[in-house]
C-alpha positions in Angstrom: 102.5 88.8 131.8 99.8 91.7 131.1 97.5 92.5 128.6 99.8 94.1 126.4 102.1 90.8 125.9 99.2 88.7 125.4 97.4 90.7 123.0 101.2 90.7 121.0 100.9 86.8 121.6 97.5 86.2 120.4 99.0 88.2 117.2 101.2 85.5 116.5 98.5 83.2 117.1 96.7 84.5 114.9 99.3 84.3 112.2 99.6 80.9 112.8 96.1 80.0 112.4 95.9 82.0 109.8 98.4 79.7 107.8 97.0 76.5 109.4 93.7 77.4 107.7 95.3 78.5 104.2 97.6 75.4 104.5 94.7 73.1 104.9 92.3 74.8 102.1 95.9 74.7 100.0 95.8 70.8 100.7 92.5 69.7 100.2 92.7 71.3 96.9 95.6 69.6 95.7 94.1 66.6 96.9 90.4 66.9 96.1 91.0 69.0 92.8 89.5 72.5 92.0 85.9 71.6 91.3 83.5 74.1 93.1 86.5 76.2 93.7 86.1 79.9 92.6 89.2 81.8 90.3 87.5 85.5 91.0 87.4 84.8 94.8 90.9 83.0 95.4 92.6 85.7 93.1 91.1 88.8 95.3 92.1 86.6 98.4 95.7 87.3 96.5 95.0 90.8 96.1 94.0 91.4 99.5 97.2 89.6 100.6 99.4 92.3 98.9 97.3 95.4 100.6 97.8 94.2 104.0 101.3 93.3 103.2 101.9 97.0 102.4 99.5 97.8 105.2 101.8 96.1 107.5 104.9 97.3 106.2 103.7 101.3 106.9 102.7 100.1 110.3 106.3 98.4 110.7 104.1 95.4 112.3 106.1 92.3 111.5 102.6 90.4 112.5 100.2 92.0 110.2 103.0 91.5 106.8 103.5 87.7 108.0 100.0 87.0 108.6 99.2 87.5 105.0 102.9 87.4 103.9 102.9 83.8 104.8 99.9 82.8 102.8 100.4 84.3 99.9 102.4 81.5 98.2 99.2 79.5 99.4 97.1 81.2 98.0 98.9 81.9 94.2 99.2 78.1 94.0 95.4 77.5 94.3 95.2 80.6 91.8 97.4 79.5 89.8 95.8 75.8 89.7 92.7 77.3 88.4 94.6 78.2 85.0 93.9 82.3 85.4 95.6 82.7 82.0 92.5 81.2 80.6 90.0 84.1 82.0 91.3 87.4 81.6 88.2 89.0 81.7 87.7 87.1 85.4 91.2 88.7 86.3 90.7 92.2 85.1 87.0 92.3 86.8 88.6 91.2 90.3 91.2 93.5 90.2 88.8 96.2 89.1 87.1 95.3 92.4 90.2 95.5 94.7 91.4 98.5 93.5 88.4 100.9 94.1 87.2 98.9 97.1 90.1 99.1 98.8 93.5 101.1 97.2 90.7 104.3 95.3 89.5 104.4 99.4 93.3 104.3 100.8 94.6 107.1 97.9 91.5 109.6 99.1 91.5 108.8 102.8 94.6 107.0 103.7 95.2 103.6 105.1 92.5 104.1 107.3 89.9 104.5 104.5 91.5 101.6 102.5 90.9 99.2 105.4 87.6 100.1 106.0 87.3 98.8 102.3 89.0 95.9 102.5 86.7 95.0 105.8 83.8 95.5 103.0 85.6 92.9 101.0 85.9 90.6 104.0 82.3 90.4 104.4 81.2 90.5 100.6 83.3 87.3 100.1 81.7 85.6 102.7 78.2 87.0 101.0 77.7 83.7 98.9 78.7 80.8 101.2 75.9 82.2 103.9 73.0 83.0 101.3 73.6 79.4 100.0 73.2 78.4 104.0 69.8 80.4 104.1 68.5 79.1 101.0 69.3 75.4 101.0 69.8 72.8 104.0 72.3 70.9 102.0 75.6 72.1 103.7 77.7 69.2 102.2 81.3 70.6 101.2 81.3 73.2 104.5 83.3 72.8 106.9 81.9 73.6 110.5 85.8 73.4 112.0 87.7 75.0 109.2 84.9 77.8 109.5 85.4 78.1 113.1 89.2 78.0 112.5 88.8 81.1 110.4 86.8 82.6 113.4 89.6 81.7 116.0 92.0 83.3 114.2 90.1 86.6 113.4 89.0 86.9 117.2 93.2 86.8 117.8 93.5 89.5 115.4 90.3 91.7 117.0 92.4 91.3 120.2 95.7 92.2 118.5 94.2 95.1 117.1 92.4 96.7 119.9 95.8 96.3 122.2 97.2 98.3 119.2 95.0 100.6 118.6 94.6 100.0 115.3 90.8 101.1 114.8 89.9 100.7 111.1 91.4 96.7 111.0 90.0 96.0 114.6 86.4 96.7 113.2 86.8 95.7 109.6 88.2 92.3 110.9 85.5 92.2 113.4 83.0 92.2 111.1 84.5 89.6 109.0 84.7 87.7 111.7 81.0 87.7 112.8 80.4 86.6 108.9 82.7 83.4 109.0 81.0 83.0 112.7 77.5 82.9 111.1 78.5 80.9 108.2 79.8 78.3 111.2 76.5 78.5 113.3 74.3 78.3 110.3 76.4 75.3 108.8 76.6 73.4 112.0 72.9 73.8 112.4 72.3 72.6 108.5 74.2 69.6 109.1 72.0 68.4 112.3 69.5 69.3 110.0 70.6 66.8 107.6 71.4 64.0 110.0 67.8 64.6 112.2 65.8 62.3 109.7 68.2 59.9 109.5 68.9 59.7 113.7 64.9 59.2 113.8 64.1 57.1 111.5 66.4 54.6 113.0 65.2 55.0 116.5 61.6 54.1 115.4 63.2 51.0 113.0 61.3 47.8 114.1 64.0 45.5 115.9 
């Protein structure tokens, strides 16, 4: 097998992961409910799914329209848990967003311009969860392996990519994926960060 089959299998890796991690997200909300989960973020995760859809359809790349084609549903039920109809205004200022982040950039510069865009996206999503890591060492609610999960599977893409040289989502994708790996790092170390006093303070306990 050379480089090229691999890099077409790590594609379908990545697919895979990819709806592993929406699967599991899907999941914990139906079973946890939607507190702390955010309508503007889920619903441009939605959005995005659509441009690389079409994305992947102009590239005739059966990976790239099931790796978002496949999460979609996933991602409309969370959505649609979070009663959208109830906050147009959130809806309207998302899609706002999405359009001249990602299809203004695509109409003026084509697909590759669009990408670059939706690599911007990637990375402002991302934006919150990691200031919340710098500013506070309560990381409860993060998930170190879901996070690393996400970085798995974007590492597969990276590779996927490059193999096809597909420039503009190798380094969009490779910059969200150094985000979600610093939002892993930075939660694991917050975590033993949490647990330090804890481990201590029992290891000096009198007996």
């Amino acid at each position: 097998m050379n480089y090229h089959d691999v890099a077409i299998s790590l594609g379908w890796v990545a697919v895979g992961l990819t709806v592993w991690g929406s699967l599991a997200q899907f999941l914990r909300v139906r079973a946890h409910g939607i507190e702390g989960v955010s309508l503007a973020t889920w619903t441009l995760f939605s959005l995005m799914g659509c441009f690389w859809i079409s994305y992947g359809i102009d590239q005739r790349s059966a990976v790239i329209i099931l790796g978002s084609l496949l999460v979609l549903p996933l991602q409309v039920g969370v959505v649609a848990r979070l009663s959208p109809w109830r906050e147009p205004a959130v809806l309207a200022r998302v899609a706002l967003f999405a359009f001249v982040a990602s299809v203004m950039p695509t109409l003026l510069w084509g697909w590759s311009g669009g990408i670059y865009g939706a690599g911007v996206v990637m990375v402002i999503t991302r934006g919150p969860q990691l200031l919340a890591l710098v500013r506070t060492r309560d990381a409860t609610g993060v998930s170190v392996s879901m996070w690393m999960l996400g970085v798995a599977a974007l590492a597969c893409w990276v590779l996927y990519y490059q193999n096809a040289h597909l420039w503009a989502p190798f380094a969009s994708t490779a910059c969200g994926g150094l985000a979600s790996l610093a939002i892993a790092l930075l939660a694991l170390w917050r975590h033993r960060q949490f647990h330090a006093p804890r481990v201590e303070a029992t290891a000096v306990a009198p007996a």
